[in-house]
N, C-alpha and C positions, 0 to 999 in steps of 0.2 A: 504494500500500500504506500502511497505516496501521501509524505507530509507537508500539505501546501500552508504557507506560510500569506496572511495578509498584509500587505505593501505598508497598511498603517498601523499595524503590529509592533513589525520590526522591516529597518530598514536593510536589504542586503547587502552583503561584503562583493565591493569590487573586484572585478578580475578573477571571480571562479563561475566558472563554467555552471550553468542553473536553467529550467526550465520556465516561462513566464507565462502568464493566462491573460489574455484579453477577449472580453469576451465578443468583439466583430467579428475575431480571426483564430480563436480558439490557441493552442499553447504551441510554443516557438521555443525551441534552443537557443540560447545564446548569454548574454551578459548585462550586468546590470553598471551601467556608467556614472552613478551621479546624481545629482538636482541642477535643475535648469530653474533657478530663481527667479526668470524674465518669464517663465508659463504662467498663464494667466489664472493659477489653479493650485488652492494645495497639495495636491498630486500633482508635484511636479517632478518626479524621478523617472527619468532617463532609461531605457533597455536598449539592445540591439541586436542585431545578429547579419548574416549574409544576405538577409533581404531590406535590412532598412532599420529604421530607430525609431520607436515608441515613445512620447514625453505625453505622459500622465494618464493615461489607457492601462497600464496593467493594472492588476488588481491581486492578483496574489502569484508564488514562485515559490518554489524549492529547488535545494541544492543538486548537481547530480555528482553522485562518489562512482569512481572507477575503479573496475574491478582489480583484484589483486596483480600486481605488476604497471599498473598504470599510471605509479604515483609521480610519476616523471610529466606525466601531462598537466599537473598543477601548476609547475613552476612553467612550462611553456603556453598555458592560457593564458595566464597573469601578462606574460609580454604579448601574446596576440591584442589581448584587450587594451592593451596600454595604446598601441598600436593604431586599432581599433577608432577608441576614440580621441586620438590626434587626426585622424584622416574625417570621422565623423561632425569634430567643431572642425573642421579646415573648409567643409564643402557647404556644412549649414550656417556658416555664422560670418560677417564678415571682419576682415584682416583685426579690426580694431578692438571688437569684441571676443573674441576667443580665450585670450585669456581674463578675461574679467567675468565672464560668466562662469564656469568654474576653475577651483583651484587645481593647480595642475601637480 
């Protein structure tokens, strides 16, 4: 069974690898970026993944653990996601803002 976790609960740990639930598009793999402070919405925390970025639409997420031998893809999600969203504020925000919206 899976322990889904409400977004206003607890807020997720950056840069591991997790499952998100929105309910338009039903549940996505990928990662949880942050708060975008400039959303117009206390749910402003950030997801993403290889089709695109969420700000303020999810609603709940759990962790995902890999199985025995895969503890090596921890430490290389952490840089995917780092990655991730440098490329994510590069494309939505422009030059001035990027970093002043979140802490980098």
């Amino acid at each position: 069974m899976i322990n889904w976790i409400k977004i206003e609960d607890e807020i997720p740990e950056e840069g591991k690898r997790l499952l998100y639930f929105f309910e338009g598009t039903g549940v996505w793999a990928g990662f949880y970026y942050g708060r975008d402070e400039s959303y117009p919405s206390s749910n402003d925390h950030v997801f993403g993944c290889e089709a695109g970025f969420l700000t303020g639409d999810v609603t709940h997420y759990c962790y995902i653990d890999y199985p025995e031998g895969g503890e090596w893809r921890v430490e290389a999600d952490k840089e995917f996601s780092k990655e991730a969203k440098k490329e994510m504020l590069h494309s939505r925000y422009p030059l001035g803002l990027r970093n002043s919206i979140w802490n980098q």
